[in-house]
PyMOL commands that place a pseudoatom at each C-alpha (Angstrom):
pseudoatom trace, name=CA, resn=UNK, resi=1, chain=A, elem=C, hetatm=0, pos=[-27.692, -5.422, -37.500]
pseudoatom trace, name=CA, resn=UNK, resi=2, chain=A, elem=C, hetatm=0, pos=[-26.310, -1.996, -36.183]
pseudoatom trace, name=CA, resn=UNK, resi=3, chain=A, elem=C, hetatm=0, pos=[-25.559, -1.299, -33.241]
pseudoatom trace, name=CA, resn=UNK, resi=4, chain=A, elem=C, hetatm=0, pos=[-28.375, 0.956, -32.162]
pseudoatom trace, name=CA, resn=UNK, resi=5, chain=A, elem=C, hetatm=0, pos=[-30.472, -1.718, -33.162]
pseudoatom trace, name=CA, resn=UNK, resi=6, chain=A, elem=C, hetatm=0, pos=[-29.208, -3.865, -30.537]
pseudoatom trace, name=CA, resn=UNK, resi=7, chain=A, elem=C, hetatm=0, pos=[-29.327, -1.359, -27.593]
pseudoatom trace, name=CA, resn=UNK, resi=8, chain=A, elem=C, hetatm=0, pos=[-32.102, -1.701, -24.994]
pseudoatom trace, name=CA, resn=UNK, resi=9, chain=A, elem=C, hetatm=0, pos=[-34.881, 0.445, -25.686]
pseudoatom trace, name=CA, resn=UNK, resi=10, chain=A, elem=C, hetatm=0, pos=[-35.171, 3.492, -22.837]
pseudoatom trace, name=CA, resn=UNK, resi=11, chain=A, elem=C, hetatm=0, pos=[-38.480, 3.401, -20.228]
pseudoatom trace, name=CA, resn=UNK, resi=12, chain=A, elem=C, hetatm=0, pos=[-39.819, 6.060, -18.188]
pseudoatom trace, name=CA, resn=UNK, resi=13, chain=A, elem=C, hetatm=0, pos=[-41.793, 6.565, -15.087]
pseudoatom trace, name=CA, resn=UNK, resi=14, chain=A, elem=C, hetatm=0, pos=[-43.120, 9.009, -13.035]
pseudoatom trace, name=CA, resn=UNK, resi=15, chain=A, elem=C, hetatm=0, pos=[-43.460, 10.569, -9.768]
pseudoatom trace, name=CA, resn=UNK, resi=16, chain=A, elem=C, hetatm=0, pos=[-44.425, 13.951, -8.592]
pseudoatom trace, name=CA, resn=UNK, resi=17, chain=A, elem=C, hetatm=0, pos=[-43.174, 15.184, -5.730]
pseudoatom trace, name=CA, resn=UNK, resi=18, chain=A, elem=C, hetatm=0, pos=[-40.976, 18.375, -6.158]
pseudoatom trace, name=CA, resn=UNK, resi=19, chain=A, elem=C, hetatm=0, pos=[-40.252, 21.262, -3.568]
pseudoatom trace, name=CA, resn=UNK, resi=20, chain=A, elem=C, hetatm=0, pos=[-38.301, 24.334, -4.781]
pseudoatom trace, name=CA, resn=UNK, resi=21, chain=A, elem=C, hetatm=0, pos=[-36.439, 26.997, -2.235]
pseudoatom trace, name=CA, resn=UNK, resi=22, chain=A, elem=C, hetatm=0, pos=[-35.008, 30.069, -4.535]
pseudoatom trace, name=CA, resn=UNK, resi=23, chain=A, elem=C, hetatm=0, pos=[-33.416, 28.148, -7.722]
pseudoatom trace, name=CA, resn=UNK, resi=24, chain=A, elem=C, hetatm=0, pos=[-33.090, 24.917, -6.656]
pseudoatom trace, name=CA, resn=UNK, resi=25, chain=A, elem=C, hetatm=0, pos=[-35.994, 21.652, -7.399]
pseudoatom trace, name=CA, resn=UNK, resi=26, chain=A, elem=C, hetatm=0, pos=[-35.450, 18.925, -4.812]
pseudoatom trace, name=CA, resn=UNK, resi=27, chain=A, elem=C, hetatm=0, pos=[-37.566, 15.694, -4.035]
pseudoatom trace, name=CA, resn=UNK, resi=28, chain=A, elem=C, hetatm=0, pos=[-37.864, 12.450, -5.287]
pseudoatom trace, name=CA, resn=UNK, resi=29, chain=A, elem=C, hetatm=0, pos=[-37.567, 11.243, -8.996]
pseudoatom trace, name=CA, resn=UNK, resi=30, chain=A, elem=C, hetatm=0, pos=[-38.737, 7.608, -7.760]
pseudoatom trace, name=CA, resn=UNK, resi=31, chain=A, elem=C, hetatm=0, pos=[-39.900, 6.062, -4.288]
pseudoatom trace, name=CA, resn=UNK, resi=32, chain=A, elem=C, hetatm=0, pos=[-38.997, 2.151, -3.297]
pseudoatom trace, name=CA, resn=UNK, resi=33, chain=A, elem=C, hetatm=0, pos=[-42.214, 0.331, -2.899]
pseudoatom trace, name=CA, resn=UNK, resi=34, chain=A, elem=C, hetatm=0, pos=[-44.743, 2.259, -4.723]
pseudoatom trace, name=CA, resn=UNK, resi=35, chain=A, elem=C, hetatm=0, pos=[-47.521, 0.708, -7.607]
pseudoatom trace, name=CA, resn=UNK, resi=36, chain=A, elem=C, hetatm=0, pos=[-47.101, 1.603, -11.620]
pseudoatom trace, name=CA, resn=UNK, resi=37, chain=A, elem=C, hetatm=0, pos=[-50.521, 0.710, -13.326]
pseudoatom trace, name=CA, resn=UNK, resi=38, chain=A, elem=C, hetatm=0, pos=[-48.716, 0.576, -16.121]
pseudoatom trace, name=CA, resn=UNK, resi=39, chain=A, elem=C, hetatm=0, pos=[-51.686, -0.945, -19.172]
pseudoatom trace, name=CA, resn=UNK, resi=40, chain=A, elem=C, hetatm=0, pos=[-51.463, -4.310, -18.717]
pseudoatom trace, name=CA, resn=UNK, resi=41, chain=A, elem=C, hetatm=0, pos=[-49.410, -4.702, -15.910]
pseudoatom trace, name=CA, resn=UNK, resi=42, chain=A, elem=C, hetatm=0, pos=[-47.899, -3.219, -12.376]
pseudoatom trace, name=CA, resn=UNK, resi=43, chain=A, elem=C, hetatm=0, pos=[-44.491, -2.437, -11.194]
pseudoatom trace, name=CA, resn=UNK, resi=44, chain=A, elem=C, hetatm=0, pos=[-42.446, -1.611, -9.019]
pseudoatom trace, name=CA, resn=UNK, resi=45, chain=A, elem=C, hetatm=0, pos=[-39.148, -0.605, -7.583]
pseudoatom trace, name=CA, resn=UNK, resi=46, chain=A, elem=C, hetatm=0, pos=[-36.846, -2.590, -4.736]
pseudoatom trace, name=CA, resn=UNK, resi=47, chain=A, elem=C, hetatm=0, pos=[-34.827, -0.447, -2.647]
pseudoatom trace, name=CA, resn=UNK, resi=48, chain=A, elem=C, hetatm=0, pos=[-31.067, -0.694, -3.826]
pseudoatom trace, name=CA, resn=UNK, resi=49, chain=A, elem=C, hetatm=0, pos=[-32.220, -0.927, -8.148]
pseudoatom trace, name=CA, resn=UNK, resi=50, chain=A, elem=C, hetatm=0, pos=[-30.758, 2.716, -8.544]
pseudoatom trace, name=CA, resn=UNK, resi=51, chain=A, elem=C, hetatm=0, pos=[-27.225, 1.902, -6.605]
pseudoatom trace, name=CA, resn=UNK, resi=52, chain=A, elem=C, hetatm=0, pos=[-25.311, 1.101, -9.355]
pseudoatom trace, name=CA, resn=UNK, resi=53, chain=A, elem=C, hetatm=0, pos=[-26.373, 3.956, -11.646]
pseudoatom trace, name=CA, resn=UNK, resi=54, chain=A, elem=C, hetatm=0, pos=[-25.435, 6.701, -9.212]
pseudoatom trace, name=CA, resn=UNK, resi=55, chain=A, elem=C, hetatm=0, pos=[-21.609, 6.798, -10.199]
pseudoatom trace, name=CA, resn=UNK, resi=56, chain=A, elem=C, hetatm=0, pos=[-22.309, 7.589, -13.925]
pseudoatom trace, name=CA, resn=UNK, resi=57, chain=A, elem=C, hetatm=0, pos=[-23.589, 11.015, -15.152]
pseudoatom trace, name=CA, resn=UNK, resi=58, chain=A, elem=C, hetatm=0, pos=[-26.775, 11.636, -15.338]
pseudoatom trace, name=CA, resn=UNK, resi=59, chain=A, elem=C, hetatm=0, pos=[-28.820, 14.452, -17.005]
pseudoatom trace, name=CA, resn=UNK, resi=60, chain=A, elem=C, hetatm=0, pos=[-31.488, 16.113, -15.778]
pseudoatom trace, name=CA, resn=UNK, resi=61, chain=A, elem=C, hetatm=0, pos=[-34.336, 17.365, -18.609]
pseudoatom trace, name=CA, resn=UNK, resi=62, chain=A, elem=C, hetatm=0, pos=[-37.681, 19.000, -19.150]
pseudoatom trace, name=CA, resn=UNK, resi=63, chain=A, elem=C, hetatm=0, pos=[-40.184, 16.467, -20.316]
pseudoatom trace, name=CA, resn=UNK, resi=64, chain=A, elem=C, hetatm=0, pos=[-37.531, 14.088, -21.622]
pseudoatom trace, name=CA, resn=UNK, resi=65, chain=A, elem=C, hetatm=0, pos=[-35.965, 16.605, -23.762]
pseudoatom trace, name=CA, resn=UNK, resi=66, chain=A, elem=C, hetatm=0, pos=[-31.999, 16.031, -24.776]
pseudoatom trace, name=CA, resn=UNK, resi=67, chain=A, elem=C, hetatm=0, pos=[-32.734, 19.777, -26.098]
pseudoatom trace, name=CA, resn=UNK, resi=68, chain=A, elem=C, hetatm=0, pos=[-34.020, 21.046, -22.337]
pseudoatom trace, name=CA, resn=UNK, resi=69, chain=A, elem=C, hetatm=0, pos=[-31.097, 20.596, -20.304]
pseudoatom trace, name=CA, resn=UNK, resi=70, chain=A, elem=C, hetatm=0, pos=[-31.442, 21.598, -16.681]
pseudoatom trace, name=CA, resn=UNK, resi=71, chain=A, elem=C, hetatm=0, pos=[-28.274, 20.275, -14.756]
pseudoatom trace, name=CA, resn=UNK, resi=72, chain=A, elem=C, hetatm=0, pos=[-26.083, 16.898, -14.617]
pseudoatom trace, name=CA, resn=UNK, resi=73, chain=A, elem=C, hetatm=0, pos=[-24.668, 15.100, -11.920]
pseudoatom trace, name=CA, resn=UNK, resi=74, chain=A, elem=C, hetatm=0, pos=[-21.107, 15.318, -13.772]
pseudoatom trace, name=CA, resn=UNK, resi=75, chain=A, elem=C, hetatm=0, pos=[-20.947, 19.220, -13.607]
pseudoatom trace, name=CA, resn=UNK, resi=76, chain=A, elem=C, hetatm=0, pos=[-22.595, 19.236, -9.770]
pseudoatom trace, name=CA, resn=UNK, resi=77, chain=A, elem=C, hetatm=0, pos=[-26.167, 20.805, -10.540]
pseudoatom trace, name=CA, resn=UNK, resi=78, chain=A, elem=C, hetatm=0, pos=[-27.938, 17.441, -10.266]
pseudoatom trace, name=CA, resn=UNK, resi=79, chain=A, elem=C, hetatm=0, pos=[-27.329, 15.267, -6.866]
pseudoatom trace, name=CA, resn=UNK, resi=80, chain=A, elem=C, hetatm=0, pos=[-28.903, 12.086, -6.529]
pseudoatom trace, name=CA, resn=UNK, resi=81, chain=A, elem=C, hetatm=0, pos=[-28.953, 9.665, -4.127]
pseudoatom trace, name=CA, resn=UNK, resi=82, chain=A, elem=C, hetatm=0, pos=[-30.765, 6.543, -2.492]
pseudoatom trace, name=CA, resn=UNK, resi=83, chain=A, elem=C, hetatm=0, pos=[-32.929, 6.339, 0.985]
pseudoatom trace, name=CA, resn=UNK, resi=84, chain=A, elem=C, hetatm=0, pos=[-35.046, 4.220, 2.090]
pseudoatom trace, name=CA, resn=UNK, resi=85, chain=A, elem=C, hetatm=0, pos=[-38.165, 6.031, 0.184]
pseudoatom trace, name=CA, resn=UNK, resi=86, chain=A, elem=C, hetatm=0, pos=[-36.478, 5.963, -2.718]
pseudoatom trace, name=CA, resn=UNK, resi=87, chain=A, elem=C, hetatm=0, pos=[-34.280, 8.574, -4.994]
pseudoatom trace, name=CA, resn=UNK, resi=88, chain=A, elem=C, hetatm=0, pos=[-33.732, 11.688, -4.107]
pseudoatom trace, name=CA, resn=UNK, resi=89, chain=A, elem=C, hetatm=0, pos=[-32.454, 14.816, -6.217]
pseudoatom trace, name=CA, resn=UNK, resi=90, chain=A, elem=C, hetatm=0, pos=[-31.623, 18.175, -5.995]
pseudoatom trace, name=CA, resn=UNK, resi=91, chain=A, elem=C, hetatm=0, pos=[-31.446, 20.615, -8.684]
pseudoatom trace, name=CA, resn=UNK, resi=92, chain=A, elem=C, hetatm=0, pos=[-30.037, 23.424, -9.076]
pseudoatom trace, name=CA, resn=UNK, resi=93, chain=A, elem=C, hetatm=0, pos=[-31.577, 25.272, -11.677]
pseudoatom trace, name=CA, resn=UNK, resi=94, chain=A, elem=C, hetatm=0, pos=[-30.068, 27.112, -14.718]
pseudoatom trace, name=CA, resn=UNK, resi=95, chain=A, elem=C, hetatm=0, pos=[-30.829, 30.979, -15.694]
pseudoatom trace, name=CA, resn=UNK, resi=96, chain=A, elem=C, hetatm=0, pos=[-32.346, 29.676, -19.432]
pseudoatom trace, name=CA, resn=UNK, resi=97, chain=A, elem=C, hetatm=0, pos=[-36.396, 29.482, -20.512]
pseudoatom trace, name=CA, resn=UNK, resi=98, chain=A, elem=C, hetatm=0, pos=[-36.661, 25.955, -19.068]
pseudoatom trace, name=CA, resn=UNK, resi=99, chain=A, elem=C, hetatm=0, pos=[-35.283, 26.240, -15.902]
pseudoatom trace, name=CA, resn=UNK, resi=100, chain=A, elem=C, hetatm=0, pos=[-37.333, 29.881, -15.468]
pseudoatom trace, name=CA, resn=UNK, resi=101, chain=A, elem=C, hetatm=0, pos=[-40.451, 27.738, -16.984]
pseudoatom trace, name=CA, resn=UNK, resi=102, chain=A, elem=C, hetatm=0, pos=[-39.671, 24.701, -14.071]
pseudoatom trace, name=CA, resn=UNK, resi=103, chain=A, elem=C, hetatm=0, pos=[-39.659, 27.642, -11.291]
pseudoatom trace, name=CA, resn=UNK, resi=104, chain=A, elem=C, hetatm=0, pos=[-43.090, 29.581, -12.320]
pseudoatom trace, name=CA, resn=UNK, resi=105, chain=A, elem=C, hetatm=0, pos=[-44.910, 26.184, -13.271]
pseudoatom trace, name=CA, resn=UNK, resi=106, chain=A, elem=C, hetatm=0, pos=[-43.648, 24.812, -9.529]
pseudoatom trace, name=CA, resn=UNK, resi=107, chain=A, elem=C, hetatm=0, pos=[-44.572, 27.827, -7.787]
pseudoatom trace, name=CA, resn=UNK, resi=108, chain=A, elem=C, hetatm=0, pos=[-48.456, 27.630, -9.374]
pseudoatom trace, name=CA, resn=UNK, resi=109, chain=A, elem=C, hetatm=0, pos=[-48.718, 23.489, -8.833]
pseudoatom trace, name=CA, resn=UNK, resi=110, chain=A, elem=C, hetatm=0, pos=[-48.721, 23.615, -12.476]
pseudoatom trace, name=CA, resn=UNK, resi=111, chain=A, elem=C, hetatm=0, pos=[-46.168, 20.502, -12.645]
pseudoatom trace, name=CA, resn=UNK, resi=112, chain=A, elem=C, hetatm=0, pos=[-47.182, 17.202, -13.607]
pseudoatom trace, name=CA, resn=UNK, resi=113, chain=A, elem=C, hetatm=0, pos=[-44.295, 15.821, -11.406]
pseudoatom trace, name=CA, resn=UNK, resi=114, chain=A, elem=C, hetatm=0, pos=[-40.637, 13.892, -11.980]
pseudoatom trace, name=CA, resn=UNK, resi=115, chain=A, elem=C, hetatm=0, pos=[-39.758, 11.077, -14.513]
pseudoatom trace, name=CA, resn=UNK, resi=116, chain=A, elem=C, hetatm=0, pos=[-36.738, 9.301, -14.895]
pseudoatom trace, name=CA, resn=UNK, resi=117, chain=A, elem=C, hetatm=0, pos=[-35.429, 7.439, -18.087]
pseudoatom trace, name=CA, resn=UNK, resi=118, chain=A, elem=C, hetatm=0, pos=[-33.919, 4.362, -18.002]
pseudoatom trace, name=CA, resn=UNK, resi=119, chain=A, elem=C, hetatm=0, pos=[-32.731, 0.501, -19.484]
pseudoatom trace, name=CA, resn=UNK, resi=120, chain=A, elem=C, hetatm=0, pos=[-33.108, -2.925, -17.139]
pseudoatom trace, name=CA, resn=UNK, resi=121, chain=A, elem=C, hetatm=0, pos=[-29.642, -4.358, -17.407]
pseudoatom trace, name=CA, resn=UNK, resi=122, chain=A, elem=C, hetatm=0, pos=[-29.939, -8.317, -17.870]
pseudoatom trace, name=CA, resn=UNK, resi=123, chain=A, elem=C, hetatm=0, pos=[-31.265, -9.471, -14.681]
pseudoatom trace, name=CA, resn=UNK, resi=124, chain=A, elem=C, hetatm=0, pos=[-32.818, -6.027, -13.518]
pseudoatom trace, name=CA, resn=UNK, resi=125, chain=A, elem=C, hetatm=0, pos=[-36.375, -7.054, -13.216]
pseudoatom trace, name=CA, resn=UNK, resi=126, chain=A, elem=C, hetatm=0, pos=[-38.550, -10.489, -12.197]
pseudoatom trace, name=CA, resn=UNK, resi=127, chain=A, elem=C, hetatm=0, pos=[-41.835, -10.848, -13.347]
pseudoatom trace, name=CA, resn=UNK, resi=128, chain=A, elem=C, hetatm=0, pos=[-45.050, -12.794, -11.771]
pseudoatom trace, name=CA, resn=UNK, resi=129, chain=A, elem=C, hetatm=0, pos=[-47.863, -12.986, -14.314]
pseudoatom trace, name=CA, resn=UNK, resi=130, chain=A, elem=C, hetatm=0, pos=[-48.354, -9.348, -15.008]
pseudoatom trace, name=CA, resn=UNK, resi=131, chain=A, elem=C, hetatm=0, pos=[-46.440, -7.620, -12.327]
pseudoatom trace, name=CA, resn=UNK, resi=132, chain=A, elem=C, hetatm=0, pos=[-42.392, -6.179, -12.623]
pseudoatom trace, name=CA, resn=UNK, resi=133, chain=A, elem=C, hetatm=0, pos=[-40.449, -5.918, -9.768]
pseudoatom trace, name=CA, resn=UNK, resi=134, chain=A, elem=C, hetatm=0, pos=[-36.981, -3.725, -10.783]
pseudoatom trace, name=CA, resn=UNK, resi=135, chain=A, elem=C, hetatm=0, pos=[-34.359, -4.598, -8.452]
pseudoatom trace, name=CA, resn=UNK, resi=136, chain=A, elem=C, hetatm=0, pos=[-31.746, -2.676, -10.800]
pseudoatom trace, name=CA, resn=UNK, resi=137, chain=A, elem=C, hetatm=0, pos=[-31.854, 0.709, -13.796]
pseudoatom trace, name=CA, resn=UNK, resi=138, chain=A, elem=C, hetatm=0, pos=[-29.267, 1.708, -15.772]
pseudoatom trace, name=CA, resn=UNK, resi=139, chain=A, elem=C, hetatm=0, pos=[-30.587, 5.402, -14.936]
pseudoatom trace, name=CA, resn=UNK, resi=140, chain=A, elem=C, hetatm=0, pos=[-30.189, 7.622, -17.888]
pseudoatom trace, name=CA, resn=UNK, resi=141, chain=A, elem=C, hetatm=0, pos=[-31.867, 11.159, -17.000]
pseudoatom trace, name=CA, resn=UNK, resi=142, chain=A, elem=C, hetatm=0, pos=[-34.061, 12.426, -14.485]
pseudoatom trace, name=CA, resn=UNK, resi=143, chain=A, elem=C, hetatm=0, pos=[-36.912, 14.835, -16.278]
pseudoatom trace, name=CA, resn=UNK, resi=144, chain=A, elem=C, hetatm=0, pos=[-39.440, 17.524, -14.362]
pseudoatom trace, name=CA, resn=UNK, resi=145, chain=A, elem=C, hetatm=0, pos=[-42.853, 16.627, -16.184]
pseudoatom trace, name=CA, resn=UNK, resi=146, chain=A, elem=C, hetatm=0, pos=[-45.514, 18.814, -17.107]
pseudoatom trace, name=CA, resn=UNK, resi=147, chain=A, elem=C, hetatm=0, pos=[-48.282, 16.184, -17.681]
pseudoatom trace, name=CA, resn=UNK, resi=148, chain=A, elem=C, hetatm=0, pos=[-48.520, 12.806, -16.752]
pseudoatom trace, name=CA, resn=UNK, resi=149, chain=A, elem=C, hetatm=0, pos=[-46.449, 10.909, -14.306]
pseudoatom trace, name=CA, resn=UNK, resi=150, chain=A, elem=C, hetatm=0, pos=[-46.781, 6.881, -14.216]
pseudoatom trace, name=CA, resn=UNK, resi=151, chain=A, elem=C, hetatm=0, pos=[-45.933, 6.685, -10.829]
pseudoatom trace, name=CA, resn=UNK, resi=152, chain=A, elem=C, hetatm=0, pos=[-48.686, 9.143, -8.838]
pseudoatom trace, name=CA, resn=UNK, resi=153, chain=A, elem=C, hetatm=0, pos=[-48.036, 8.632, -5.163]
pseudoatom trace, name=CA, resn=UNK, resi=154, chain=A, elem=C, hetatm=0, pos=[-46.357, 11.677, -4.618]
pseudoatom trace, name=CA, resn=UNK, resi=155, chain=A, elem=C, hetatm=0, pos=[-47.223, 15.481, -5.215]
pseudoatom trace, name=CA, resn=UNK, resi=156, chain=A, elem=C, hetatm=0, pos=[-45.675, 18.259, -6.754]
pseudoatom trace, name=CA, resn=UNK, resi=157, chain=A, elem=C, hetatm=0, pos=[-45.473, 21.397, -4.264]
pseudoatom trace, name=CA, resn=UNK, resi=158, chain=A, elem=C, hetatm=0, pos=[-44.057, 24.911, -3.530]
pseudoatom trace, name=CA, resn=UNK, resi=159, chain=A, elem=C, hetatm=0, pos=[-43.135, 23.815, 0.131]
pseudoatom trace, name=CA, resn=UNK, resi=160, chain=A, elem=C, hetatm=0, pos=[-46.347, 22.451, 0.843]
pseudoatom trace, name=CA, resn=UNK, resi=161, chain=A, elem=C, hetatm=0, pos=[-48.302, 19.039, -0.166]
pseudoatom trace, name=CA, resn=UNK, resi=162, chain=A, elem=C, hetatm=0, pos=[-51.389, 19.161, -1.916]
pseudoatom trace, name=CA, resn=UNK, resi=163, chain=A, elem=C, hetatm=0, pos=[-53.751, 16.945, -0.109]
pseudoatom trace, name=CA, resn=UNK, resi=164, chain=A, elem=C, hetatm=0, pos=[-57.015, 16.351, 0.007]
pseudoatom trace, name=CA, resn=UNK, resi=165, chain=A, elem=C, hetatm=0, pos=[-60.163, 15.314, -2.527]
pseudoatom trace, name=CA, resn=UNK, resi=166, chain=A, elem=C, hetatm=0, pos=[-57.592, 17.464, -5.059]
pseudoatom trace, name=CA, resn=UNK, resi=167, chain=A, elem=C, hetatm=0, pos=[-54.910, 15.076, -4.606]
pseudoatom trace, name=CA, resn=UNK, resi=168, chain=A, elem=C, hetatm=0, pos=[-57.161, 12.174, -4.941]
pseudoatom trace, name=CA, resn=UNK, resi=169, chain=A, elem=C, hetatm=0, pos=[-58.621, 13.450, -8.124]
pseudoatom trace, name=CA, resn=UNK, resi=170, chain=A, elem=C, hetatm=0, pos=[-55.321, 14.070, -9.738]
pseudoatom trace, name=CA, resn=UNK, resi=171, chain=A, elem=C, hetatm=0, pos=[-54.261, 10.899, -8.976]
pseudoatom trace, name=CA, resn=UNK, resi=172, chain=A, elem=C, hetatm=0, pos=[-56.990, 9.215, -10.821]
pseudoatom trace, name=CA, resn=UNK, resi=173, chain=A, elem=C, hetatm=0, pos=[-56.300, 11.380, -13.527]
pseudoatom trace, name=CA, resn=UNK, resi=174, chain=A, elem=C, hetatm=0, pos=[-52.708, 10.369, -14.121]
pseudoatom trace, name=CA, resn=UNK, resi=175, chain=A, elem=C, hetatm=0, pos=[-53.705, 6.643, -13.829]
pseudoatom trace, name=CA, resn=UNK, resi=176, chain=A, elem=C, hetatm=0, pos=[-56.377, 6.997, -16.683]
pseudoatom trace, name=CA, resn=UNK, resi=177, chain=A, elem=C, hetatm=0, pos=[-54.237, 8.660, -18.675]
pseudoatom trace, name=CA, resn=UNK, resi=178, chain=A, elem=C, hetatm=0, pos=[-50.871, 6.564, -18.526]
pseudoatom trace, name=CA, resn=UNK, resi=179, chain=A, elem=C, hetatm=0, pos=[-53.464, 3.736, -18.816]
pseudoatom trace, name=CA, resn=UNK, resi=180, chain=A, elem=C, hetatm=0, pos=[-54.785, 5.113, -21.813]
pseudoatom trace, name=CA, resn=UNK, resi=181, chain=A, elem=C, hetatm=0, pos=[-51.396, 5.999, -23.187]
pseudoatom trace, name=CA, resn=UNK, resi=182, chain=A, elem=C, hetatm=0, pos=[-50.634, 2.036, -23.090]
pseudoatom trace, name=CA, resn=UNK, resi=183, chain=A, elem=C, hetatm=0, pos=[-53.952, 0.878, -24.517]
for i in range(1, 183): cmd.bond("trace and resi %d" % i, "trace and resi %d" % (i + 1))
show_as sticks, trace
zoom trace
């Protein structure tokens, strides 16, 4: 057996709430609280389950893409921290195609939302019957999405919410479309 073999396998989830002010992306990659219909189950997040993750570096990336780099807590362009909503970021963009793609997509509510990658260290998560709780990630990147979030309780804005039958139409997008994803 190698050793990538025995590594956990990375999940991601979803949220989309993003606010950007010149170069810089700021909301929340996660909230505390907040239902993942997820295929055949639902999960969650407890407050505290990013704690432990917030001293290591963490990228921040365009759909998931190592190749899309748009800042990293270890160099200062990505801050992240824990409330009690959830985890926060700021970003402070870069002057490359993706971070110039993040901005325009932002400013036309063209974004799908955030994501953030991550494993469940051994006793990270309790399950009853089909529903996860995650009381602790090893976080391993932060991504702005273009699509699909999992998680679709929050909205992706230029300083300003989308609310509204919109909203509520979106929403049920996303969740057909993760769900489908998973089928």
């Amino acid at each position: 057996m190698t050793a990538a073999a025995t590594l956990p396998a990375v999940e991601r989830r979803a949220f989309t709430e993003v606010r950007t002010a010149g170069r810089r992306v700021e909301g929340y990659a996660a909230t505390f609280g907040t239902e993942a219909k997820l295929g055949t189950f639902v999960e969650t997040i407890e407050p505290g389950a990013f704690r432990s993750a917030l001293a290591g570096d963490v990228l921040a990336l365009l759909d998931h893409d190592a190749g899309k780099v748009l800042g990293r807590t270890r160099s200062g362009t990505l801050r992240l921290s824990e409330d009690t909503r959830g985890l926060a970021f700021s970003l402070d963009l870069p002057d490359t195609q993706a971070g110039a793609d993040v901005l325009a997509l932002a400013a036309r509510g063209d974004l799908g939302g955030m994501s953030f990658g991550f494993t469940v260290p051994k006793g990270g998560e309790r399950w009853a019957g089909n529903r996860r709780s995650l009381s602790a990630v090893g976080l391993r990147e932060v991504s702005v999405v273009s699509a699909w979030p999992a998680y679709p309780d929050t909205e992706i804005a230029l300083r300003a919410l989308q609310t509204g039958a919109e909203a509520a139409r979106r929403r049920r997008v996303l969740v057909m479309a993760e769900a489908a994803r998973w089928a």
